[in-house]
N, C-alpha and C positions, 0 to 999 in steps of 0.2 A: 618512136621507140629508140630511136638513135640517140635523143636526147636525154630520154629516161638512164640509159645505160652511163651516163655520167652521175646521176646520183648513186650509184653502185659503186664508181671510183668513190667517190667520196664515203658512204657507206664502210668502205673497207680500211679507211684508216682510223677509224674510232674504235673507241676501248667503252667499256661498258659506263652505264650512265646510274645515278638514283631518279626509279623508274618504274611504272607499275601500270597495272593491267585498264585500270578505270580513270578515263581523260576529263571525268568531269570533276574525281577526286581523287588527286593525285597521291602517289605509294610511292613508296620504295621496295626494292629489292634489293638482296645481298648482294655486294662488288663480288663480282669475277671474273676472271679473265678468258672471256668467250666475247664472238663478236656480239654485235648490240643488235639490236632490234630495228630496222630501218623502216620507217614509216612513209612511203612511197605512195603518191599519187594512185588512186582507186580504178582496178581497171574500166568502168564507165568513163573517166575520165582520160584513161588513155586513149580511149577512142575519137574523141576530138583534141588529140593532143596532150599538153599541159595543161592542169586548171585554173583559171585564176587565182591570186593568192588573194585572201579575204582581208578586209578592210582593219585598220587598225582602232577601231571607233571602239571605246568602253574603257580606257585607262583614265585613271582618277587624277591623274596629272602625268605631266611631263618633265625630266628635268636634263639639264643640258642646251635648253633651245628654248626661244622665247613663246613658241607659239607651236601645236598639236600638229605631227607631221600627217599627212594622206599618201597614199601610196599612188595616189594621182600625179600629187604634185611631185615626186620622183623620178617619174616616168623616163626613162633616157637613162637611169641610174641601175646597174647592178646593184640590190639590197638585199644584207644579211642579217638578217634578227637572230639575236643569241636571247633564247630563251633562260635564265637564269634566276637564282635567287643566292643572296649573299652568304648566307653562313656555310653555302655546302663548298663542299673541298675539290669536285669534281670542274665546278663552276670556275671555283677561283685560277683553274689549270688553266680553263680557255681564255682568260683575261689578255694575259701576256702574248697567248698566242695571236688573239686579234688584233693587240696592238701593234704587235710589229707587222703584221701585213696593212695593218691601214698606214703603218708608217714607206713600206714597201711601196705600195701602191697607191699614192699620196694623189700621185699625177693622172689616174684613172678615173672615169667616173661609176665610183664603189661609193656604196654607204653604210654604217657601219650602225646598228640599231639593236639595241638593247631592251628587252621584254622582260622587266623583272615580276616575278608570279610569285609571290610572297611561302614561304612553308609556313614560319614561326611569325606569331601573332605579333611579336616585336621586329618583326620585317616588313610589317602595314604601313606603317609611317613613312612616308616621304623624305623626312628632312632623317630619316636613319639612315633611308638608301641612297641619299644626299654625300653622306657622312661615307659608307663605303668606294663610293662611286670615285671620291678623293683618296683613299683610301688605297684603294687597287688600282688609281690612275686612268677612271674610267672617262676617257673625253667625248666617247660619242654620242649623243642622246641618249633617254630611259624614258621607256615608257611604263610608268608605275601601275600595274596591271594588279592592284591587290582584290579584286573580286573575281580574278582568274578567267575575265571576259576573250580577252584574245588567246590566251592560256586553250581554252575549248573552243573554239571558230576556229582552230586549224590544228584541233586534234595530237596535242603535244601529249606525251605521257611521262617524262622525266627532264629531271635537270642533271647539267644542259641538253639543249637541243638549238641544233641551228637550222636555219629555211634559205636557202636562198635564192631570191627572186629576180629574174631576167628581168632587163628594162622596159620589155614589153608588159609586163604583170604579172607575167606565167610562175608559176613555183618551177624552178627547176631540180629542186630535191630539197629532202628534209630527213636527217640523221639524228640521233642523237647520241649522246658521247662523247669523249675529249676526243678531237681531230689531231692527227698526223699531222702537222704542221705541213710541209712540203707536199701531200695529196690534198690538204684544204686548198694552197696555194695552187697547184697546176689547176687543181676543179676549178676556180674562179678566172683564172686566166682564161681557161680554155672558154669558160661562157662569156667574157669581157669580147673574146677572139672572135666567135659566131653573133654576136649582138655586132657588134663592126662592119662584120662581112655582111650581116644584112639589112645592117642601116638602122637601128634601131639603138644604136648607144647614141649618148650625149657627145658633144663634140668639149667637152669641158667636165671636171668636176663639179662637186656644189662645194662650196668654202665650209673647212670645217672647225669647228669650234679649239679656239688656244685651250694650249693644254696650261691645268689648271696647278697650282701647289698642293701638299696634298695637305699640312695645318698651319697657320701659322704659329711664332711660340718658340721655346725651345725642343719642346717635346711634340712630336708627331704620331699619331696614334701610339702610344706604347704599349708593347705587347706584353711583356712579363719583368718582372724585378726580385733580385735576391740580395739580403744583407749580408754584408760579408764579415767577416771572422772580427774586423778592425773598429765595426759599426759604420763604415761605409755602402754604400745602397749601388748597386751596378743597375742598370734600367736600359733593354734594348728597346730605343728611339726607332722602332720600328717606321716609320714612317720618313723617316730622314735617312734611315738606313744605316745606321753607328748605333755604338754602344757606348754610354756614358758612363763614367762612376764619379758618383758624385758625394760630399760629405754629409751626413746623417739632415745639416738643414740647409741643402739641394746646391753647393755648394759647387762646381765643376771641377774634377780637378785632372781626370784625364778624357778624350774623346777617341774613341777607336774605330777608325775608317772617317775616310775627308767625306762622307755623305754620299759622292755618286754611286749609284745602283749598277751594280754585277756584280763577279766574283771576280776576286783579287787578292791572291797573300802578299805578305811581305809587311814594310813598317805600320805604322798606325795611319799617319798617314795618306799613305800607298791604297792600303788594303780599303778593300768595298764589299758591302754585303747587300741584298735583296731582301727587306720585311723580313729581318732578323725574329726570334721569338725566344724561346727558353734560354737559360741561362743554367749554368751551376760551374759552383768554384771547389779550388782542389789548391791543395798546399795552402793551407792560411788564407786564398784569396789572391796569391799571385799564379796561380793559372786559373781563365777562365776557359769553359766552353759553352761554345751558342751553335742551339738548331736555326741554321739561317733556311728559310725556308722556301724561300720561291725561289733558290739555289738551289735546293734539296741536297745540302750538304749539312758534316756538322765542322764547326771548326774552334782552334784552340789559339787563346791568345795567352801568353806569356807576356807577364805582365813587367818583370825585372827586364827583358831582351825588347819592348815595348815591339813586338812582333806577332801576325795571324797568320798561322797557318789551317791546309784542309784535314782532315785526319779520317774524313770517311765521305763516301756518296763522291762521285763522278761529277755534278753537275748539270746532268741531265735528268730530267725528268723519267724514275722509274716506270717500266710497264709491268713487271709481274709483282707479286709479294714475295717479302724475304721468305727461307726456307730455313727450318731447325740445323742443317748442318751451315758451321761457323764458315764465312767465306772472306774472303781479303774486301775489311770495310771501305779503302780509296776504289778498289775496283767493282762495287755495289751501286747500282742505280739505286738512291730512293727516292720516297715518294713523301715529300712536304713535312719534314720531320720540326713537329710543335714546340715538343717541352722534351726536359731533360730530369733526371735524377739520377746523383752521383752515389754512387753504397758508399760505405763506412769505409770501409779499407782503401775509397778510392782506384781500386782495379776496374770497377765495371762502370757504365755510363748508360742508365737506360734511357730508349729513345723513347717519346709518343710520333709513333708515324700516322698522323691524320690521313696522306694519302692513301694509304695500304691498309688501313684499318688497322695495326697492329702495333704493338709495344718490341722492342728491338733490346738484343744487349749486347753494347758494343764492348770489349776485350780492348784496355786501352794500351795494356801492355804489349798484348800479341797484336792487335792490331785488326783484330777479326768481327765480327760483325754476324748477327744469328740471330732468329726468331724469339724471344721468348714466350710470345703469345699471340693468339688470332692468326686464323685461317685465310684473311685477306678478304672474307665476309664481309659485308656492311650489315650491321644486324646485332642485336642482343639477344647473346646465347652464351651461356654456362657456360665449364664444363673442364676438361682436359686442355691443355696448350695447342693441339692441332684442332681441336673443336671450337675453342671459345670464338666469339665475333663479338668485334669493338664497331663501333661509327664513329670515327673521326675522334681517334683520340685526342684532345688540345691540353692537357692540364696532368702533370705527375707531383706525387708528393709518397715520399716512402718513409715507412713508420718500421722500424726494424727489419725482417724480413716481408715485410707484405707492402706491394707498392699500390699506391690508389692511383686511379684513374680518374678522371673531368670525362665524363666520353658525350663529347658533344651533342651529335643528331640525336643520339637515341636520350638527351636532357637525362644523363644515369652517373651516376659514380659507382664505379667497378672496383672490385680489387683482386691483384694480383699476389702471389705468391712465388717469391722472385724464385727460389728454388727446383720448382716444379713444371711451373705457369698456370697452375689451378687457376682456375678465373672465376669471381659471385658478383654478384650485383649487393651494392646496399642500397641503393634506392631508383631507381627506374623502372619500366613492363616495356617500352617498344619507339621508334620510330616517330608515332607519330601521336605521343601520349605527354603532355606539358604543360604545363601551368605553372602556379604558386602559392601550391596548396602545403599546408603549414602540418605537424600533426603524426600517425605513425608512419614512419619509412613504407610500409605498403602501398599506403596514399597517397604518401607526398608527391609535389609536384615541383620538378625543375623547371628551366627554360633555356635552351643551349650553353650549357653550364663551362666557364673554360678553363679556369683554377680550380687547384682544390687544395689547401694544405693542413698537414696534420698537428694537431695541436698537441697530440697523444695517440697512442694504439687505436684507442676507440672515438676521441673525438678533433672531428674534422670539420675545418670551416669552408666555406662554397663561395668563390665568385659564380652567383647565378648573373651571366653576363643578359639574358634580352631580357632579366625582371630586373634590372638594375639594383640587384639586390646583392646582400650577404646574408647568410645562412648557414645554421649551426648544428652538426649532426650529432647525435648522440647516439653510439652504437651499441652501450650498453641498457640504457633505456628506448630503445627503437626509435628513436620521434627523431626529426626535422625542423628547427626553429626559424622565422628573421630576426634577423639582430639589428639591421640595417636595411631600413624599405626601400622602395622604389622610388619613395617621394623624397626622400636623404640628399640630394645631387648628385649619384653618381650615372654616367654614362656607358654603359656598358662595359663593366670591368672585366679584364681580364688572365689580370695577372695578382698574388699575394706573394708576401713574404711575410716572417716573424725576425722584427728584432730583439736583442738579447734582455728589454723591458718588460718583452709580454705585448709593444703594442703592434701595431699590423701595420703593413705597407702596402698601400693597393694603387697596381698598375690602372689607372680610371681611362682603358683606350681611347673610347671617342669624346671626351672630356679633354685629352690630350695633357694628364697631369698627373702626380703621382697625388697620393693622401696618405695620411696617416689618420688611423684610429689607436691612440693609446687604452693602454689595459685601466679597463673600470671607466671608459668616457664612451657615451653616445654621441658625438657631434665629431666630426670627419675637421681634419684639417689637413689646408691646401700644403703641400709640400714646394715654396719655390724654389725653380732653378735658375740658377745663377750665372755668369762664366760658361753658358755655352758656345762653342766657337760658331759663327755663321754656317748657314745652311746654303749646300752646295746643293744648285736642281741640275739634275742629268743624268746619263750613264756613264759607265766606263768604255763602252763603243762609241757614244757620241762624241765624247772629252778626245776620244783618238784619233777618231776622224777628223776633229778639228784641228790636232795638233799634227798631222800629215798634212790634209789639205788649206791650211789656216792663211793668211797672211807669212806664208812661206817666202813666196815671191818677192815682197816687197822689199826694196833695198831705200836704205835711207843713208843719207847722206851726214857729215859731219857738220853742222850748225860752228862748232871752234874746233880748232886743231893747234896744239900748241909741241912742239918737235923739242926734245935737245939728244944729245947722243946714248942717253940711258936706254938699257935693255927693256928697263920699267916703263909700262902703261898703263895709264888709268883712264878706264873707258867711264864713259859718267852720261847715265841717260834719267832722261823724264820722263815715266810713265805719264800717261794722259790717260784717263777714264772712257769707256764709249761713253755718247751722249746719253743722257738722263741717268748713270750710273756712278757711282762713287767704288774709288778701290775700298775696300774691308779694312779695319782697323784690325790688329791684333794677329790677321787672314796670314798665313806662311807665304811667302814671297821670295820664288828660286829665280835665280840669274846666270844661266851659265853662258861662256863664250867659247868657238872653237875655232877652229882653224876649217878652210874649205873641206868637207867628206872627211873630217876628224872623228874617232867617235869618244874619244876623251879630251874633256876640257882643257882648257889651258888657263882658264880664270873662272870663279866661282863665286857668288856669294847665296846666299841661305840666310834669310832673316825675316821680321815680322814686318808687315806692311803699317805704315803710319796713319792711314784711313785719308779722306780726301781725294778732290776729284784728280789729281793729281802726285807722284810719287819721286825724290829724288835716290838715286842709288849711283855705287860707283863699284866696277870688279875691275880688280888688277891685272894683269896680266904681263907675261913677260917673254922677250923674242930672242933667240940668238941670232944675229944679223938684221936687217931690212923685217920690218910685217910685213904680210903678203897685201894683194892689194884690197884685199875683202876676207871679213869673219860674219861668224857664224852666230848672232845672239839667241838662245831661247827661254822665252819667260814662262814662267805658270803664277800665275795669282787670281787671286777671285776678285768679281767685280760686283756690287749687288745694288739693286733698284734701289737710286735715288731718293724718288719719287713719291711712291705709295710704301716702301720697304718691305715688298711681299715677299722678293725672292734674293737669292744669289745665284752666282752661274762661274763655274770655272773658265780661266781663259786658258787654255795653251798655245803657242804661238812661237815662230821663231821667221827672224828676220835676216836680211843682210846689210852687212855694216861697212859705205865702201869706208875704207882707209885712204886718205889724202895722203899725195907724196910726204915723206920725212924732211925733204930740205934740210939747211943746215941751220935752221933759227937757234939760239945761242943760250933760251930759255931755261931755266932749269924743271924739271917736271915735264915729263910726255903727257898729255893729256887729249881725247876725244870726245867731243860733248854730242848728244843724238839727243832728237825728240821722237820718242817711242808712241804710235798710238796705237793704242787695244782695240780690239774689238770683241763682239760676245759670238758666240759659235754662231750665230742668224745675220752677224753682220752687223 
């Protein structure tokens, strides 16, 4: 019993799940914010304890590892299976949160295992949950459970849900729900703790699989794209984590954010965003704003000051739904805000909050932030603004006063009535009702739909994202057309725009590219992109940590030293490459020098790196009296695989530079030569 009452800690920090009553066919229920439903060990089985946890035998394949894991051969291993499936929004919360404790707990023996139990028929496929798995950064095994075999051998009834099983076999508890991060974290320690004490954990981890890129290309899943005023195309490279604007034929002409994943304002850049998505422009095009999402903020880039700031959402991940009264938007948790649409006037910005089920309209002026619709439901229902329920809204497109909705899970386009919040359905009935059926709106069938844009009041075109389709609604003759099958090429879109031709621009995420379909043509074509800068892998914590604990230490020594009495010096190093990497062509390359505990420079230089495994550069600098006997060098530049040319990796680094006595050499020109070598944040 003493054991049991740890799945109770854990139990208490999750927030409700999509969930339902019958384990052999899985439901949903509406989001609320009541505790979840903890599915605890039977008391028959408390009476001999824990019970074992049952075998992981019936997944249709495996991916992440080369060969079917047994919970045999684990044995000595803490294991956690995150019961999940990709398109839910609930799932995607706990992604980030396992990643950083396996990153946490790197040096334990934890394992981290993935049960994916398919909802949508276009979630069966292996090489799609392949495609996610990169996607969300998934590195640790999946078990592709699409006949929902392990799904019922241990009694799961919503996603997510997690298990997690002592090294001896035992389940030591099974929740479901997004976890509290910090009580998931103590509950595993605390059972890592008692498995120790009783001899029963592994004296080692098992090695765990490199983490992987998440596309190659310029473009990395892209989540949505808008044309702008100029015929220019802005496309968030959700996957790289930047935002691109590129010219009408893919052309690069600005990058917004160096790649690494957090949040960050400030220059272009500087600034970092996490699986960016919606977009929408204000002034001609020179301000944008993006719902960056696994940030849960929204934020605004000015495009003349080439600067990002936040302007709403905290950064942390929401637990309640927003409320009808307007509240201060910086100090608003939200919850995974999708898509965007800007009114006319430009004052309001509304949100699709996928996490919270609801539509939002932020006051750009005041600054305020407020409900326009949904109850925080998950569920399709009509109705008034505190009554209606959305599922994971992903997709906004406004057509004078009525703003439409993509509303994902429940495969439905809603519309809203930005005035009121009236809420209708044009074509959905439920949860878990989808297909791609052609024919009257009553009928019709979507399939977790994410775009949607208006072509007019009444007709509206569909990124149906798992039928890899587009589809054309007509609101005034009720019916639902494709325009664009499934057999066309595209990979689950999920982003459109209209340029000022009539032709369409489609975000194709896991295709990893944009297209174009011009007005009057059936045949898609590829949009290339050109002139993007190298793709930086990391975070903004990782990049930091590196550049605090980096090759700090390291003092190097002067290779020439040339003295004469001038204040003027000119320090002149050689980058070196780590092995099997080349510095970036084109890559920004900062050089500043200080003085010992300076914290402003006293020589600078800022320039493009010239590509090769090696780099010459030179910062001036200048002394009143004697240098001291040692400075301060710090580099940042990006270094990218050689080799295969899969990746880039930022370096930050700073060194010490000793300075050789001045003497009295008669030379003209001070000058100090250094061979600089980088290394990548692993060494």
């Amino acid at each position: 019993m003493r054991r049991l009452a740890r799945s109770a800690l854990l139990a208490a920090a999750l927030l409700p799940s999509c969930r339902g009553g019958d384990a052999s066919v899985p439901d949903e229920t509406p989001m609320a914010v009541t505790p979840p439903v903890i599915e605890a060990p039977s008391a028959s089985a408390l009476e001999s304890d824990e019970p074992d946890a049952p075998s992981l035998d019936g997944a249709i394949a495996w991916l992440g590892v080369d060969a079917p894991l047994t919970l045999r051969e684990l044995r000595g291993q803490v294991v956690v299976l995150d019961f999940w499936t990709y398109c839910c929004i609930n799932c995607m919360h706990v992604l980030p949160v396992l990643r950083d404790i396996e990153e946490e707990l790197a040096h334990e023996p934890l394992v981290v295992l993935g049960v994916h139990s398919a909802k949508f028929d276009g979630e069966r496929d292996p090489q799609r949950i392949a495609a996610a798995m990169a996607r969300y950064g998934v590195d640790h095994p999946v078990a592709v459970d699409s006949e929902m075999t392990i799904w019922r051998r241990y009694g799961i009834r919503g996603w997510p849900s997690l298990v997690i099983i002592r090294p001896n076999g035992r389940i030591a508890a099974i929740a479901s729900g997004e976890p509290d991060p910090e009580v998931l974290r103590r509950a595993l320690k605390g059972v890592i703790d008692e498995a120790r004490a009783d001899g029963s954990l592994a004296a080692a981890p098992r090695p765990r699989p490199a983490r992987k890129d998440a596309q190659a290309g310029p473009l990395a899943f892209p989540g949505k794209v808008i044309a702008l005023a100029d015929g220019s195309l802005a496309v968030s490279d959700s996957g790289h984590h930047r935002i691109l604007i590129t010219d009408r034929a893919g052309r690069v002409r600005e990058a917004i954010g160096g790649g690494l994943r957090g949040l960050r304002d400030g220059a272009y850049a500087d600034a970092a965003f996490d699986d960016p998505q919606g977009l929408a422009a204000a002034q001609g095009g020179s301000i944008l704003y993006v719902a960056d999402t696994r940030n849960h903020v929204i934020r605004r880039i000015d495009r003349k000051k080439r600067t990002v700031t936040t302007i709403a959402g905290t950064g942390s991940l929401g637990e309640v739904p927003l409320v009808a009264r307007p509240t201060s938007a910086r100090a608003a948790p939200l919850r995974s805000p999708w898509d965007l649409a800007l009114a006319r006037d430009e004052r309001t910005l509304y949100v699709a909050l996928a996490g919270s089920h609801q539509i939002a309209a932020l006051d750009l002026k005041g600054g305020l932030i407020r409900r326009l619709a949904g109850s925080g439901r998950e569920d399709l229902i009509d109705g008034d603004a505190s009554v209606a329920a959305f599922a994971q809204p992903s997709g906004l497109a406004l057509a004078g006063k009525r703003l439409y909705v993509a509303d994902s899970e429940v495969s439905a386009i809603r519309a809203v009535e930005v005035e009121s919040g009236a809420t209708s359905t044009v074509i959905g009935t439920g949860l878990f009702d989808f297909g791609a059926r052609d024919g009257a709106l009553d009928q019709g069938r979507l399939q977790h739909a994410l775009g949607v844009l208006a072509a007019d009041a009444d007709h509206l075109i569909v990124a149906d994202t798992y039928n890899n389709a587009l589809r054309s609604i007509d609101r005034k003759k009720g019916e639902i057309t494709t325009f664009v099958a499934g057999d066309a090429g595209l990979h689950e879109p999920g982003g459109l725009t209209r340029e000022k031709d009539g032709s369409i621009v489609i975000a194709d995420t896991n295709g990893g590219r944009l297209v174009r379909l011009r007005k009057g043509a059936t045949a898609l074509e590829a949009i290339a992109i050109e002139g993007a800068p190298p793709v930086i892998a990391g975070s903004v914590a990782a990049a930091a940590e590196v550049e605090g604990e980096g090759p700090a230490a390291q003092t190097l020594s002067a290779r020439e030293a040339v003295w004469n009495k001038s204040e003027r010096l000119e320090v002149r190093v050689t980058l070196t490459a780590p092995a099997g990497h080349e510095l970036s062509e084109g890559a920004p390359l900062d050089l500043a020098i200080r003085a010992p505990g300076a914290a402003t420079p006293i020589g600078e230089r800022h320039t493009s790196a010239a590509g090769g495994p090696e780099i010459r550069a030179i910062v001036v600098v200048y002394f009143e009296g004697p240098p001291p006997p040692t400075l301060d060098l710090d580099v940042r530049a990006i270094a990218c695989d050689a080799v295969n040319h899969a990746y880039c990796t930022p370096i930050r680094a700073r060194y010490t530079l000793a300075v050789p006595p001045t003497g009295e050499a008669p030379e003209r020109g001070s000058t100090l030569t250094y061979t600089v070598p980088l290394t990548t944040p692993t060494g």
